[in-house]
N, C-alpha and C positions, 0 to 999 in steps of 0.2 A: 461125360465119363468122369468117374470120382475113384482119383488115385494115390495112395497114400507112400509115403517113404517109410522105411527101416530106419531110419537116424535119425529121431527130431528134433539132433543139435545141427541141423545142415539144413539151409534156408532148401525147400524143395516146393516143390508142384502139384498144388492139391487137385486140382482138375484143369480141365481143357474142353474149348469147342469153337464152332465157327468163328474166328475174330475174337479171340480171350485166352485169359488162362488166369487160375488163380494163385496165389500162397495164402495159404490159410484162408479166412474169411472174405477175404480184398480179391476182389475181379479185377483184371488188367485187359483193357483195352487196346492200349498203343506198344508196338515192337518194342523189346526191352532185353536189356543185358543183365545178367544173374549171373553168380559166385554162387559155388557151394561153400562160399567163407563167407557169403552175409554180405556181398558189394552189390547194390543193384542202382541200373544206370539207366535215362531213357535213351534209346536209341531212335533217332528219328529217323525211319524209312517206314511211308506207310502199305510202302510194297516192293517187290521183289526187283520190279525195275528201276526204283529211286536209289537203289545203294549207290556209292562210289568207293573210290578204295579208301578214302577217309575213316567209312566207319569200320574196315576192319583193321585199319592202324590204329582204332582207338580201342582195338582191344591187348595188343601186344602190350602194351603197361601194367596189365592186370597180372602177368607172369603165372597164368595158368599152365596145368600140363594138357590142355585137351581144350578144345574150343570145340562145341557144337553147336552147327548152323542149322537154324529152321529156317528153312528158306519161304516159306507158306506153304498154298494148298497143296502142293508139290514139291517132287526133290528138285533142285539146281545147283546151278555150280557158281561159286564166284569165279571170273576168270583167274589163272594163278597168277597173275603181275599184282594181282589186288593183295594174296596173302602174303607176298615177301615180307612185310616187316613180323608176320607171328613165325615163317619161315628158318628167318633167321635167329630167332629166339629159339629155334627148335620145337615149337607148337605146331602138336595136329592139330587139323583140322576136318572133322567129318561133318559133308553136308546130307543133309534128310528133310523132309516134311519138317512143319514145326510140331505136329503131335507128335510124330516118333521121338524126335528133338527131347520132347517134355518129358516122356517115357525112360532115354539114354540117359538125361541127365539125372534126375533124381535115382536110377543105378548107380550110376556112377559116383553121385552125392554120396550117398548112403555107406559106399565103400569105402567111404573117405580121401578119394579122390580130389582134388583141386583143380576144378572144373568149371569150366565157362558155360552160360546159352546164350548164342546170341541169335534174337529170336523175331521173325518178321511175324507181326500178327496180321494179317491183310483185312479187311472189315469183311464179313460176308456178302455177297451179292444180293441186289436188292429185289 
C-alpha cells in the first residue's frame, strides 16, 4: 500500500508491507525508530519477543510528546515496568500493529506533532 502525508517538511511513511516500510524511495527492512523532526535510529529487535526494556528507555531521550509502538503483525503490549522511564517524562504511549503504527504516525506527523515510531518490522514468514 502506497501512503502519502500532508506535510512534506515532516520525515513520514511512503508505504508499508510484509517486513518493510518506506520513506521516500528507501525500503527499510529492519525495526527502526522515526521522529517526525528527522531523528531516525536502528532499533534492533528483529521481533516482538527480542525487546527488552532497554529499548524503550532509549527512547525517552528523544522528548517526544507521543511514542507509537508497532509492535508487528499484531497489536501487543510492552509490559508497563518496561515504559517507566517515557512514563516519567510524561510520554504516551500507544501500542498497535506496525501498519497502523505507520498510518498514526504520519497523521500525527503531518499535524505537526512531535512524534515517535518505534517500529518492530518482523521479516515475513517463509
Amino acid at each position: 500500500m502506497k501512503i502519502h502525508a500532508d506535510l512534506p517538511e515532516a520525515q513520514s511513511i511512503t508505504g508499508y508491507g510484509p517486513g518493510w516500510i518506506s520513506l521516500g524511495t528507501e525500503k527499510i527492512t529492519e525495526s527502526v525508530i522515526l521522529s517526525s523532526r528527522g531523528v531516525r535510529i536502528a532499533w534492533p529487535c528483529a521481533r516482538f519477543e527480542a525487546l527488552t526494556p532497554e529499548h524503550f528507555a532509549q527512547l525517552a531521550p528523544l522528548e517526544a510528546e507521543l511514542v507509537i509502538f508497532g509492535s508487528g503483525t499484531r497489536t501487543r503490549f510492552a509490559p508497563p515496568a518496561w515504559l517507566q522511564p517515557l512514563m516519567a517524562q510524561r510520554i504516551g504511549v500507544e501500542s498497535m500493529d506496525t501498519h497502523a503504527a505507520c498510518r498514526t504516525y504520519n497523521i500525527l506527523a503531518a499535524e505537526g506533532r512531535h512524534v515517535i515510531a518505534a517500529l518492530v518490522l518482523e521479516a515475513p514468514p517463509l
